[in-house]
N, C-alpha and C positions, 0 to 999 in steps of 0.2 A: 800434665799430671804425671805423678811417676810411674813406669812400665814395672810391669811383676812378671815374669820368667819361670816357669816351675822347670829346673835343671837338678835334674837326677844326678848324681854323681858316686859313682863306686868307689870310693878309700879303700887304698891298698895298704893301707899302715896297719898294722898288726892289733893298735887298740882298738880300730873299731871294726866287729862281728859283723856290719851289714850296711845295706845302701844308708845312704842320707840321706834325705831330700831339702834341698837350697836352693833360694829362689833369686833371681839377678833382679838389682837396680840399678840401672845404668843413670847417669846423672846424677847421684846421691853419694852421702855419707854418713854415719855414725860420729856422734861427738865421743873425746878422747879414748885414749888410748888403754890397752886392756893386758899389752904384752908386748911381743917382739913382731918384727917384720919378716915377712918369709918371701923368695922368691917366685914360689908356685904356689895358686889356686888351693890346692889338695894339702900342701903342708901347711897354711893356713889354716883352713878348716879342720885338720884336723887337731891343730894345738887348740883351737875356740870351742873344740867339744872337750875337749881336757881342762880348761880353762874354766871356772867358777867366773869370774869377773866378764868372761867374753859373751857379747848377744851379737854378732858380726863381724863379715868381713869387709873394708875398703882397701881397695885397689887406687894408688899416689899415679897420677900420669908424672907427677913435678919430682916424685920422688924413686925414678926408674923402674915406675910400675911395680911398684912392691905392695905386694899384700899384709898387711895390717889387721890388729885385732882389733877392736873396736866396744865400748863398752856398751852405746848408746841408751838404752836398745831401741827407741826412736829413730827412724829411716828419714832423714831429711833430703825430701826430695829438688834438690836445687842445689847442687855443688856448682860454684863458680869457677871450680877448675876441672871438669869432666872427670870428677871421678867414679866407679864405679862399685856396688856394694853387694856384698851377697849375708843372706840371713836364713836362720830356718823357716821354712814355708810353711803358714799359716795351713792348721787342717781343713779349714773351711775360710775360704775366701770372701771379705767383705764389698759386694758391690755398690755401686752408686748410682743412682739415675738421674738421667739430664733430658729433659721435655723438648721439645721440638731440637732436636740437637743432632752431632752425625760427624763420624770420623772418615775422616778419607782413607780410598785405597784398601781393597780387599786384601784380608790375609792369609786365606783358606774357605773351606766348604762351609754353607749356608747349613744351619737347623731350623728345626718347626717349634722346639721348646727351647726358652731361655736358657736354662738349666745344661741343657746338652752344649750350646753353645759357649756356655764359661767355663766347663769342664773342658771343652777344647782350646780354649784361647790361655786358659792358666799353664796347657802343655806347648802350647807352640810360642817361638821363641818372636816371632814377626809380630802377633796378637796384643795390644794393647787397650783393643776393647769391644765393645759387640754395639753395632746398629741394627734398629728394624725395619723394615723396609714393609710400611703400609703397600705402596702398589706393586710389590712383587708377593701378595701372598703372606703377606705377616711375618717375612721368615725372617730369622736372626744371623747376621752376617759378620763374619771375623774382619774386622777390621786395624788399618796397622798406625793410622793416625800418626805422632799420639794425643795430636791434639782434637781438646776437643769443641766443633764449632756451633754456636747456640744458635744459630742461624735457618734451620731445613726446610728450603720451600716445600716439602713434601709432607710434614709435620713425621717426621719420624725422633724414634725415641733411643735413644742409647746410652748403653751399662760401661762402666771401668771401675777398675780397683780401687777405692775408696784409700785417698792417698792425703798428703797435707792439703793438696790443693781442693780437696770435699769439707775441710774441719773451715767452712766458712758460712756465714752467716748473709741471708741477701736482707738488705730495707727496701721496700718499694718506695718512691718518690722522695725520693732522702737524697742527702748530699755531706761530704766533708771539707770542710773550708780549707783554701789553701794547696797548690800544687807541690807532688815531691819532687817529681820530675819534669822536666821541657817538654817530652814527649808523650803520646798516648799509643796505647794498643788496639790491633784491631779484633782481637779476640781475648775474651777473662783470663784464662788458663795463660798465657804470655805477663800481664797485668799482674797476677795473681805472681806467680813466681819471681818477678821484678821487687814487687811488695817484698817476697820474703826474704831474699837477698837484704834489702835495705830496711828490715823490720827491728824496732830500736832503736835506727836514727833517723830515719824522714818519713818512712812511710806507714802509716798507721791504717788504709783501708785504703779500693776500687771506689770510684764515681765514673758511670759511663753516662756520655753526657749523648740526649737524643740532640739536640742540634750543633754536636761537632759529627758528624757520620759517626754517632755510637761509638763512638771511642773510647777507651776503656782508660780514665787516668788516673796516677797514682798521686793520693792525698797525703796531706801531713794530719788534718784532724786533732786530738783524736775521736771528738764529741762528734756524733752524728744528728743532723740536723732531719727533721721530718716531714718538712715542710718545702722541699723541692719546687719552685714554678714554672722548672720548667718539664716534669717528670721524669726526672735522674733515677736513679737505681744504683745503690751501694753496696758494698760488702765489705763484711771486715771478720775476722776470726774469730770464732764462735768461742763463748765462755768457754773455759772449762770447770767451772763449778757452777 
């Protein structure tokens, strides 16, 4: 899933009066272009706040790491060529919940409420999302992931930013006919991102099959079948109307 970054940044250009607050996407980009390219972070943003057409910035690794304006304003979190995005940060942050689920790797101090614990992970820069941990106390734990695995022998429960890879829809005992790819994944969020990359030309939704070791494969579809014998579980992206 994609990482959200809440990165503060002081503009020392004379238009702008005061902080701005931009949020990092690493792995992401904004479709076309909105203006010119700048060499630094800070002269970027600050021509995308002068800028009418700009909703972001991507950062080219192909193109000598030049910062770009971006029109998007949709974050797609899946650059095939590691790029990296910054946009204004949402005043309120939308989370996602995922049921027996769990990100590895702490990435700072434990909380008792939810709340406090997204408050902290939208400011540290490690945080990609929050797990609860039933036998320690219920507490909510910063974790750096960013993946995230649906697997918890402990039944625990965990939050992240509600990114492309939450705009999906699951079928229980469904299937889509037809392989995109050779191989399978061992966890959605890997699967899921695969899909999007090649979404439009082969792969139209996830089929995890229980008798391949729950392997998460990517379908060509695009009709969804409901009637699974062998208890498959699909998904595919959620309408948008």
């Amino acid at each position: 899933m994609a990482k959200l970054v809440l990165l503060i940044l002081l503009i020392g250009f004379p238009s702008v009066t005061s902080a701005a607050a931009w949020c990092r996407y690493p792995n992401s980009f904004l479709f076309n272009y909105a203006g010119r390219a700048y060499t630094t972070m800070r002269a970027a943003i600050n021509a995308c706040k002068r800028n009418a057409k700009c909703n972001g910035i991507t950062q080219e690794p192909n193109n000598k790491n030049r910062y770009t304006e971006r029109v998007g304003p949709q974050i797609q979190s899946w650059s095939p060529t590691g790029e990296t995005s910054w946009a204004p940060c949402p005043t309120t942050a939308n989370w996602c919940e995922y049921k027996n689920s769990f990100l590895y790797n702490y990435a700072g101090p434990s909380f008792t409420t939810l709340q406090d614990a997204q408050m902290a992970c939208l400011a540290n820069k490690k945080c990609n999302g929050i797990t609860q941990e039933p036998y320690n106390n219920n507490v909510y734990t910063q974790r750096a992931g960013p993946t995230i695995h649906n697997t918890s022998p402990s039944g625990e429960t965990s939050w992240a930013v509600c990114s492309a890879f939450s705009n999906w829809c699951e079928y229980k005992n469904s299937f889509l006919y037809s392989y995109a790819a050779t191989s399978g994944y061992d966890n959605l969020q890997d699967a899921q991102r695969a899909c999007l990359a090649n979404s439009g030309i082969n792969c139209n939704g996830i089929t995890q099959e229980p008798n391949n070791n729950n392997r998460y494969t990517l379908r060509i579809g695009p009709q969804i079948f409901g009637t699974s014998p062998s208890g498959e579980t699909s998904w595919v992206l959620c309408p948008t109307s």
